[in-house]
RODO-2510 file (C-alpha; in nm, 4 decimals, decimal comma):
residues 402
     n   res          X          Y          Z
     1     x     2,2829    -0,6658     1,2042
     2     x     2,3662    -0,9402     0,9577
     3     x     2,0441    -1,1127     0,8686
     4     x     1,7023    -1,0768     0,8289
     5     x     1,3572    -1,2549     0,8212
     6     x     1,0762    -1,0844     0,6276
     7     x     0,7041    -1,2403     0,6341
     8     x     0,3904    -1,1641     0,4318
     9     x     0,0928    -1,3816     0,3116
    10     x     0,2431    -1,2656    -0,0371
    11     x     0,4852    -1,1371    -0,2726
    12     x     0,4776    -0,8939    -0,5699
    13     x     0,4319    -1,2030    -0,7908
    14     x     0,1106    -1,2628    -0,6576
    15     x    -0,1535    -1,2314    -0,9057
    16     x    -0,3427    -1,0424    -0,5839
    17     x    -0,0053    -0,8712    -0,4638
    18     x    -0,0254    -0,5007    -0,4338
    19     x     0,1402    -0,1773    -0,2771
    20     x     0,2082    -0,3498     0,1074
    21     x     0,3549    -0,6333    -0,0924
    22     x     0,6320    -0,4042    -0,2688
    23     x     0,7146    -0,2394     0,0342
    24     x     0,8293    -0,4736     0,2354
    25     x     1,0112    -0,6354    -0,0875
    26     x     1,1659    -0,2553    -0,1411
    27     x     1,2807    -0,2796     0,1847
    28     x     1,4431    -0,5856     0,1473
    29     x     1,6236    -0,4661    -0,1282
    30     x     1,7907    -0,1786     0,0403
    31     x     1,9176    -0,3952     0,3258
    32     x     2,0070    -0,6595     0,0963
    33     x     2,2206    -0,3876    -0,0859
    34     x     2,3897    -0,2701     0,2710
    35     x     2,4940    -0,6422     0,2990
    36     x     2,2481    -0,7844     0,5033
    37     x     2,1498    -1,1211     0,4461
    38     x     1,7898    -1,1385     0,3952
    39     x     1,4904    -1,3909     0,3382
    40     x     1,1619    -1,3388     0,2750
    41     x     0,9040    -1,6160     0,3868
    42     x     0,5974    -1,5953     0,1688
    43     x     0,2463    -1,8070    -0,0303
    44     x     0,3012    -2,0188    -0,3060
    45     x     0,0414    -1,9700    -0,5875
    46     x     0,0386    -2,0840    -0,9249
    47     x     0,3660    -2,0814    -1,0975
    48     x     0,5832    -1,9685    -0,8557
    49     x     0,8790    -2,1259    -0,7634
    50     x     0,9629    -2,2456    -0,4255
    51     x     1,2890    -2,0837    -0,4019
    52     x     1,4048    -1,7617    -0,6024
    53     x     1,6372    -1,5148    -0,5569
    54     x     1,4878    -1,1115    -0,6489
    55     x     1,6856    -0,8035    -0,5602
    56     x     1,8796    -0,9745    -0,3664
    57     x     1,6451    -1,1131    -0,1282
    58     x     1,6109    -1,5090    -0,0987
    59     x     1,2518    -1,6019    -0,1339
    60     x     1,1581    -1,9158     0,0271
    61     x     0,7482    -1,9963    -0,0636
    62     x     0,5173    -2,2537     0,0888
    63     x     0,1424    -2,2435     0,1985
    64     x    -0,1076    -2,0932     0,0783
    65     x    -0,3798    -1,8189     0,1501
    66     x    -0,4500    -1,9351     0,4904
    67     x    -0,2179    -2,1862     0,5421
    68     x     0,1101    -1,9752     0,4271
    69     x     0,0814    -1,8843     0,8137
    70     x     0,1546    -2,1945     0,9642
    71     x     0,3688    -2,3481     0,6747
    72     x     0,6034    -2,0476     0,7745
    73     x     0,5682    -2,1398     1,1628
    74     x     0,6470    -2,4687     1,0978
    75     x     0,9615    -2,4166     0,8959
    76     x     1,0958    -2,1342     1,1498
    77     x     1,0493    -2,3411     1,4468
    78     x     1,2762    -2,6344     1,2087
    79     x     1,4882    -2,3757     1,1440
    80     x     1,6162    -2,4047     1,4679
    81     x     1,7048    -2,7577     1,4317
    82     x     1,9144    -2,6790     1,1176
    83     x     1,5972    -2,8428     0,8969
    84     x     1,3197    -2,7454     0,6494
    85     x     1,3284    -2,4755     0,3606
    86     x     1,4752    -2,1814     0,6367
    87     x     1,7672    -2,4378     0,7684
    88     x     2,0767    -2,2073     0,7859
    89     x     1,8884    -1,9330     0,8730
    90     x     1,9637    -1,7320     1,2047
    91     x     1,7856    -1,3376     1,2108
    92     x     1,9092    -1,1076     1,3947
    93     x     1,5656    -0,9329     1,3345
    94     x     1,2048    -1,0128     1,2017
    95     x     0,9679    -0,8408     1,0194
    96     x     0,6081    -1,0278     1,1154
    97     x     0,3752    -0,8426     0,8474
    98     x     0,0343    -0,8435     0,9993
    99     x    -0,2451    -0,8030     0,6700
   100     x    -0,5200    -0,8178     0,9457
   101     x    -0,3499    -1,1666     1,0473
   102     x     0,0349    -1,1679     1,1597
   103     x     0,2739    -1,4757     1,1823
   104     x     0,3102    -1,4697     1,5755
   105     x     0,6445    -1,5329     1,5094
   106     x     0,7953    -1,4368     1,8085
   107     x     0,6303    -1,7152     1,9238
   108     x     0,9122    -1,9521     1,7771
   109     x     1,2063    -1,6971     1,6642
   110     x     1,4581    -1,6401     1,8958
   111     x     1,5171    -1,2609     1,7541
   112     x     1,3470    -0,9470     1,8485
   113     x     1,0462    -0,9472     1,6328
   114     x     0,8839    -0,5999     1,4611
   115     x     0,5311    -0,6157     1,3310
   116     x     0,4632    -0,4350     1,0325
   117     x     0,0756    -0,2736     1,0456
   118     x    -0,0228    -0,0863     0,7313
   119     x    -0,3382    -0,0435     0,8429
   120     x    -0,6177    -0,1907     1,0662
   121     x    -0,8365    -0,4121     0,8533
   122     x    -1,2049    -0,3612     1,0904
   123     x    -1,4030    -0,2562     0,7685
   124     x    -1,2633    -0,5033     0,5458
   125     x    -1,2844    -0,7826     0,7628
   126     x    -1,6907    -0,8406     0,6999
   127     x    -1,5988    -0,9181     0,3344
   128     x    -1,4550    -1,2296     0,4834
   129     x    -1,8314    -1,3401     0,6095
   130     x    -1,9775    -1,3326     0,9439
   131     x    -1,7962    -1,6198     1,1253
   132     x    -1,4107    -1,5414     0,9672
   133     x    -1,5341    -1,1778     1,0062
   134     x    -1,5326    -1,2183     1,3751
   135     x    -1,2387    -1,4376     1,4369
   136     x    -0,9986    -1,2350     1,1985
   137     x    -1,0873    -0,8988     1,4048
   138     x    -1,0671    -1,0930     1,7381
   139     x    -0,7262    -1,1841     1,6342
   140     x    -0,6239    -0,8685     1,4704
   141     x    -0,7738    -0,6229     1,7653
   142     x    -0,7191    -0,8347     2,0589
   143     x    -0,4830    -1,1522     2,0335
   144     x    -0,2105    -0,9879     1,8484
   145     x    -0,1514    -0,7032     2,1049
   146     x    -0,1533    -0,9169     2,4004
   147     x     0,1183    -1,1626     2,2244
   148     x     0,2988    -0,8414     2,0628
   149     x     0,2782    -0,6651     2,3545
   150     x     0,6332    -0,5672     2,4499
   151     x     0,7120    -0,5833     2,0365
   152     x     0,8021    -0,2595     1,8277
   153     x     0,5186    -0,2038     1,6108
   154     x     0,6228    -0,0303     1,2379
   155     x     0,3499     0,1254     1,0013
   156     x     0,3915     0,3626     0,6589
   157     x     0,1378     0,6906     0,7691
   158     x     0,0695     0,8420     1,0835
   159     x    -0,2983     0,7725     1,0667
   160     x    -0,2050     0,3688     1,0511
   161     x     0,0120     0,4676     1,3820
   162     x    -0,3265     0,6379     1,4942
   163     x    -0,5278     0,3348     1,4718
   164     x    -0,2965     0,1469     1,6635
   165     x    -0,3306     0,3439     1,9461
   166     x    -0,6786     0,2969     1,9107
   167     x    -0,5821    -0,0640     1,9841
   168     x    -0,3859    -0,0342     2,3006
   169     x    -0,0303     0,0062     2,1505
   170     x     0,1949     0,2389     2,2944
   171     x     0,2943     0,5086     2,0871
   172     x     0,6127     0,4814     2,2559
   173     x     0,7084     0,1778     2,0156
   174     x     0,5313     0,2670     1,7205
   175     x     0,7405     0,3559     1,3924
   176     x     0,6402     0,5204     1,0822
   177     x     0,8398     0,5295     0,7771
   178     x     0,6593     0,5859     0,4965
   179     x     0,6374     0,4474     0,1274
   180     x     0,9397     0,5386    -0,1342
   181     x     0,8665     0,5455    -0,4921
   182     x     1,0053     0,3808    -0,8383
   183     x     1,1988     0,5982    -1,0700
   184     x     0,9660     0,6142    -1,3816
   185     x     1,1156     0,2724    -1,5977
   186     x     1,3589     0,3777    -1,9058
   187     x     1,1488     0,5592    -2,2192
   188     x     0,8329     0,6092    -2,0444
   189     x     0,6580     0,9524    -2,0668
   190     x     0,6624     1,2104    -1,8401
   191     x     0,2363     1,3455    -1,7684
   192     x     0,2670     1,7291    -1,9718
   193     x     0,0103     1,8986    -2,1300
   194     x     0,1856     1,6883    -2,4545
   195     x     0,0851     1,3301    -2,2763
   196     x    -0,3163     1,3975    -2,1655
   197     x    -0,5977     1,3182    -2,3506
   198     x    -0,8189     1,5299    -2,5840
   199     x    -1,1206     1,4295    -2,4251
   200     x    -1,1861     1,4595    -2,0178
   201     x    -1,0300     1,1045    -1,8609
   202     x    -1,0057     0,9660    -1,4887
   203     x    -0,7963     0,6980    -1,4118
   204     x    -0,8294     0,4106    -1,1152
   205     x    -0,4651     0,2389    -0,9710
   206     x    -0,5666    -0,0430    -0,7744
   207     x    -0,6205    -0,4018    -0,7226
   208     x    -0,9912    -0,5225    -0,8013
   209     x    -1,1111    -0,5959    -0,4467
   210     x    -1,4366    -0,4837    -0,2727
   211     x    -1,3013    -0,2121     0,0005
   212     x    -1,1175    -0,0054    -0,3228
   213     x    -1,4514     0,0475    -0,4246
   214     x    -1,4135     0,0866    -0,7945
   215     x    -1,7757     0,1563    -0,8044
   216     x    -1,8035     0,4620    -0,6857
   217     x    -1,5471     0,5991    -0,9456
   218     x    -1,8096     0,4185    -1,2399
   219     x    -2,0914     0,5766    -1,0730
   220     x    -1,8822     0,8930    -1,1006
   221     x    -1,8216     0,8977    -1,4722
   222     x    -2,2089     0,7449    -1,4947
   223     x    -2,3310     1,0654    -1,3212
   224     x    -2,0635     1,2957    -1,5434
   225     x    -2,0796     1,1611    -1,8938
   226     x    -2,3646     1,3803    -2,0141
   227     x    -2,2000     1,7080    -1,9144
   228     x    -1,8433     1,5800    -2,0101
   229     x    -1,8423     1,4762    -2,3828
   230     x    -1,6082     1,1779    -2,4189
   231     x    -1,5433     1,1082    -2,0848
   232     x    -1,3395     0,7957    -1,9825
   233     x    -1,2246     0,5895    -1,7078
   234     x    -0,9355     0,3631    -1,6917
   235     x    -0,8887     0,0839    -1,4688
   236     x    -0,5614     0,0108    -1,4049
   237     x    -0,5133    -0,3164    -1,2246
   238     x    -0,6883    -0,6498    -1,1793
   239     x    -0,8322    -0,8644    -0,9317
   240     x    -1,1177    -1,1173    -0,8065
   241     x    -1,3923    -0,8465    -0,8187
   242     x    -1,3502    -0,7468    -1,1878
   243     x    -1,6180    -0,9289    -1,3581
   244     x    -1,8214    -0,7343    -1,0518
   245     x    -1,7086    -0,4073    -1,1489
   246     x    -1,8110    -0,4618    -1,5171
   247     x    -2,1560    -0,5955    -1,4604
   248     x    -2,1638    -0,2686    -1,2610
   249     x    -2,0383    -0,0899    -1,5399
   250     x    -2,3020    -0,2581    -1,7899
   251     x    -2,6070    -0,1400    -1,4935
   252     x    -2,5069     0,2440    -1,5354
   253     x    -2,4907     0,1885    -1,9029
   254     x    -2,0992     0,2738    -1,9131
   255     x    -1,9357     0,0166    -2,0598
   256     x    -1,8304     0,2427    -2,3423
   257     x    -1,6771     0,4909    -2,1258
   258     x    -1,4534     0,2314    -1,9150
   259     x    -1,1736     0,0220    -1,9955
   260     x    -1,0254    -0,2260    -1,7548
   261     x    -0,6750    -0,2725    -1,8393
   262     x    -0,5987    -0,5471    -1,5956
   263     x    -0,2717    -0,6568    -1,5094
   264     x    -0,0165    -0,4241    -1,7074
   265     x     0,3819    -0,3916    -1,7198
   266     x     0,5491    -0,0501    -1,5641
   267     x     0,5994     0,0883    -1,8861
   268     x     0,2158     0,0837    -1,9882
   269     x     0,0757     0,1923    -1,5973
   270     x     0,2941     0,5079    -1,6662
   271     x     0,1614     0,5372    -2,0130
   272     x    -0,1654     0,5285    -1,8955
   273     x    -0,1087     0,7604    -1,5891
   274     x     0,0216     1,0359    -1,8419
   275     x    -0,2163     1,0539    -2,0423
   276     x    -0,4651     1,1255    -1,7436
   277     x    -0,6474     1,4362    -1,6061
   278     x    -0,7493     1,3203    -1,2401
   279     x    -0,6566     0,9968    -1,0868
   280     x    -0,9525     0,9274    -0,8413
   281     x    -0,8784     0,6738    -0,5161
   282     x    -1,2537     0,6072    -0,3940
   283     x    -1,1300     0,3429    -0,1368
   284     x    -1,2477     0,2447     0,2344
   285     x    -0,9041     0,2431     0,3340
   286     x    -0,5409     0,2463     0,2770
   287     x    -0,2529     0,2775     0,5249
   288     x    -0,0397     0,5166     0,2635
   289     x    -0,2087     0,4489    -0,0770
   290     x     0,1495     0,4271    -0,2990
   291     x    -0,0995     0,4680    -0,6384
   292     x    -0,1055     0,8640    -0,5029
   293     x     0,2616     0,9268    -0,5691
   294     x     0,2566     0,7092    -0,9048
   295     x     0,0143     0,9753    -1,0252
   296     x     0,1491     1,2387    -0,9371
   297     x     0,5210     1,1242    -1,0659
   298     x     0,2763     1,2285    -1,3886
   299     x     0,1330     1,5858    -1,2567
   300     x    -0,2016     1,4049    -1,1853
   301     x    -0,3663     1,5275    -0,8792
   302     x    -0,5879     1,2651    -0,6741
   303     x    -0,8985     1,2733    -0,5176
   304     x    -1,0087     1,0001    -0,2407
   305     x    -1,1903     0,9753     0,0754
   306     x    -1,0810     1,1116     0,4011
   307     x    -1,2133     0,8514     0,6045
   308     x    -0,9620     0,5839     0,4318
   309     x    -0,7200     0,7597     0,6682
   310     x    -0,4213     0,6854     0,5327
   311     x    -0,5116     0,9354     0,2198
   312     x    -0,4822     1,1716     0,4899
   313     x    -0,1140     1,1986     0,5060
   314     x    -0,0442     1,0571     0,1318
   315     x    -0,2798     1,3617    -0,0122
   316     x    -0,2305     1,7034     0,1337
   317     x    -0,5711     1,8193     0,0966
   318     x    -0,5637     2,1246    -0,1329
   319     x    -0,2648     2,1187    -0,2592
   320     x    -0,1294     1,7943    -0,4039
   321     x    -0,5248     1,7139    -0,4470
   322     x    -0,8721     1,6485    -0,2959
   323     x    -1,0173     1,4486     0,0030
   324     x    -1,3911     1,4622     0,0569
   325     x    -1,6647     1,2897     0,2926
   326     x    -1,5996     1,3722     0,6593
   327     x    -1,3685     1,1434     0,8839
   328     x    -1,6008     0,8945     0,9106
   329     x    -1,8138     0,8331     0,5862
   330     x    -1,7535     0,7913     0,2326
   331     x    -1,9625     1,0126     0,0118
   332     x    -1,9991     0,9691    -0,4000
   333     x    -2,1568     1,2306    -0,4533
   334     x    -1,8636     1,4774    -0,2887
   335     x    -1,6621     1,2864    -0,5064
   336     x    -1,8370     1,3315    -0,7910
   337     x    -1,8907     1,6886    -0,7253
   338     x    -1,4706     1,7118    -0,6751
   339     x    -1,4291     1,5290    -0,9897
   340     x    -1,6575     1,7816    -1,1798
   341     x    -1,4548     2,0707    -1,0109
   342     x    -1,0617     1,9680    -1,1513
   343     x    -1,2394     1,8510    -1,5130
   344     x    -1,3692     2,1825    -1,5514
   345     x    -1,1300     2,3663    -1,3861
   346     x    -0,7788     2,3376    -1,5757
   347     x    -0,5842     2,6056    -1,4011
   348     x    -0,6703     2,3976    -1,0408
   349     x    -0,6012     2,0733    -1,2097
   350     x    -0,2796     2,1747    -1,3208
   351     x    -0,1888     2,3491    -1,0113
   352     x    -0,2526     2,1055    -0,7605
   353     x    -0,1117     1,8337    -1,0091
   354     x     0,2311     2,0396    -1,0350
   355     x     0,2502     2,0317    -0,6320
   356     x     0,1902     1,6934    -0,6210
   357     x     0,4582     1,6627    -0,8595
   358     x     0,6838     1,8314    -0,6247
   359     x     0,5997     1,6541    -0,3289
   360     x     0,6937     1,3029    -0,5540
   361     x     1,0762     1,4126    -0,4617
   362     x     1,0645     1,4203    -0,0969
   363     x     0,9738     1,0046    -0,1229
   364     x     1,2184     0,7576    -0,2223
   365     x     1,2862     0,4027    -0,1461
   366     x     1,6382     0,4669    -0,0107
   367     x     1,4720     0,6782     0,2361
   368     x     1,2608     0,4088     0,3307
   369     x     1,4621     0,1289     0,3267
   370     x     1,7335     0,3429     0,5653
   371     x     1,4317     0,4496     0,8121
   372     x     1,3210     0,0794     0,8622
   373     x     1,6876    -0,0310     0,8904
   374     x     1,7176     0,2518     1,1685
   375     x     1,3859     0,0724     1,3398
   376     x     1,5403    -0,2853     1,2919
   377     x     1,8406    -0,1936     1,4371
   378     x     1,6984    -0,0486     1,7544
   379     x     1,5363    -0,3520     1,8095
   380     x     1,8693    -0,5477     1,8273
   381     x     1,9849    -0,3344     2,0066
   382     x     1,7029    -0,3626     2,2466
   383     x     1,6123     0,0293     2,2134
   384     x     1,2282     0,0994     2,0915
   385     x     1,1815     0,3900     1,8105
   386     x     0,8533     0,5947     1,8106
   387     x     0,7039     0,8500     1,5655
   388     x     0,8443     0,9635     1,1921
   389     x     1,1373     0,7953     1,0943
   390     x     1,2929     0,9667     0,8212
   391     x     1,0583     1,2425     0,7831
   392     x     1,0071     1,4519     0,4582
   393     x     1,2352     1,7658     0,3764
   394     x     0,9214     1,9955     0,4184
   395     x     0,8746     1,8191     0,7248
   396     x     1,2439     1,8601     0,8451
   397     x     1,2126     2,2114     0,7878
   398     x     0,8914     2,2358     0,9726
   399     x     1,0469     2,0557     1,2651
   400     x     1,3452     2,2940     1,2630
   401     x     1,1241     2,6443     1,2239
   402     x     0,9603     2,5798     1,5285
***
């Protein structure tokens, strides 16, 4: 395998660009450092370039929210002709990243094409409005497995590879190699009793978007500040719903007991994540949720929803931190009453944080990058790879004890 095609509807650059974003760049990376030619086909958006190099993957950038799908149809298909901003290039495989819309690449790519699913997007799509809300899940739920149909599926958490089932896609060609993790950037703390606050403090990692649900961790501290003398939440990350979240914040009366950080570098996240006693994940879904690990690279348990399924398999419930609600429904006030538990509880806290610690070592993006090379390489070689690719050493062992 000498070259490969990446597509997404964005890049890390993107002011909305998030954990799915940095995996499939992180993956480029590792091939890119096996020798592998590879390009990544993404959105322009302000001040971005149209061609960059990062990592050693060639970004090529045209289109935009919408139209970034058939901008990147359009220059595969001249691509072929030896024209257009992919001229020269010739995969050997393609990863078609489907964020509740894919490329339908294969439909112009002469290489075998792999469609990257981190999770199925039915209870976002409504955000989108009625009309979009029906077409996107039309196409996402029905088109998409009848023109993928004989394709090798890849997603990053066995629930995601759940879902797809759910679908109509074999499990027989569905991959999972899940999320790596940074090393913690040069000089930046290490979460110890030294790093956390005096006073009780939650923390939020996520983009700013409606199905994170940011309010439910500001009704949280609203329902908790009276019994928790200088409580505080942090909001790490930004996004279109921000100026949402604080008029929310302003309703319960909280705005003293929130800060929204926005946008920050590595070195300041992991500041912030130190420094905190529970990192709380209240969203509606995630196919891995990568903000998990960063948290606990710190010793800071997490506590989300179960029904977001892919918490499932990034939280080991009860020992690297909480889930509540039942599989189906959300429920604030179990998270609230969870939240209560580890900020009164400091022997729990610390105990489930220290796991979750431990865990951080069995994820890295070497791992990753090597599983989804394994997958990509089937492909070309026309062979189909199903299940846990690179699994976890507790896993391994597992696997081997019985």
């Amino acid at each position: 395998m000498r070259e490969v095609l990446l597509l997404c509807w964005r890049d890390t650059g993107h002011p909305q660009g998030g954990g799915s974003e940095r995996y499939l760049e992180q993956v480029g990376a590792q091939l890119a450092a096996q020798g592998i030619s590879v390009t990544l086909r993404t959105a322009r958006y302000r001040g971005s370039a149209r061609n960059e190099v990062i990592g050693g993957v060639r970004i090529s950038r045209g289109g935009g929210r919408l139209s970034v799908y058939p901008s990147a149809l359009i220059a595969m298909a001249a691509s072929r002709f030896g024209v257009g901003p992919l001229a020269g290039i010739r995969p050997d495989a393609v990863i078609d990243t489907q964020n509740g819309i894919p490329f339908f690449s294969r439909l112009v790519v002469g290489a075998p094409v792999t469609v990257l699913v981190h999770h199925c997007h039915r209870e976002q799509w409504p955000v989108a409005g009625r009309l979009m809300s029906r077409i996107g899940w039309w196409i996402e739920s029905q088109l998409s497995p009848r023109v993928h149909r004989d394709s090798q599926y890849l997603t990053v958490s066995l629930p995601s590879a759940d879902e797809l089932v759910e679908l109509g896609i074999e499990r027989e060609r569905i991959a999972v190699v899940r999320n790596g993790v940074d090393e913690l950037p040069d000089g930046a703390p290490v979460g110890d009793a030294n790093t956390r606050t005096a006073h009780p403090s939650i923390c939020v990692l996520s983009r700013l978007v409606p199905h994170k649900q940011i309010e439910d961790a500001l009704e949280t501290v609203a329902a908790l500040s009276a019994d928790f003398e200088g409580l505080h939440l942090d909001v790490i990350g930004g996004g279109w719903w921000e100026e949402n979240l604080r008029e929310r914040a302003a309703e319960l009366g909280i705005t003293h007991a929130v800060t929204f950080h926005g946008h920050v570098d590595e070195q300041r996240k992991h500041e912030l994540l130190a420094r905190s006693w529970v990192h709380v994940m209240p969203s509606r879904k995630e196919g891995w949720g990568l903000a998990v690990i960063e948290a606990a690279q710190h010793g800071v348990p997490t506590i989300g929803y179960r029904s977001s399924k892919g918490l499932t398999d990034s939280i080991v419930d009860g020992v690297t931190g909480l889930l509540v609600g039942d599989g189906d429904v959300s429920d604030v006030h179990e998270l609230t009453q969870a939240v209560r538990t580890l900020l009164t509880d400091a022997e729990a806290r610390t105990v489930l944080g220290e796991k979750a610690r431990a865990r951080v070592r069995e994820f890295s993006w070497e791992l990753t990058g090597s599983g989804v090379q394994t997958v990509l390489s089937g492909t070309v070689s026309g062979r189909r790879t199903a299940g846990l690719v690179a699994p976890s050493g507790r896993e391994r062992a597992e696997t081997g004890n019985s």
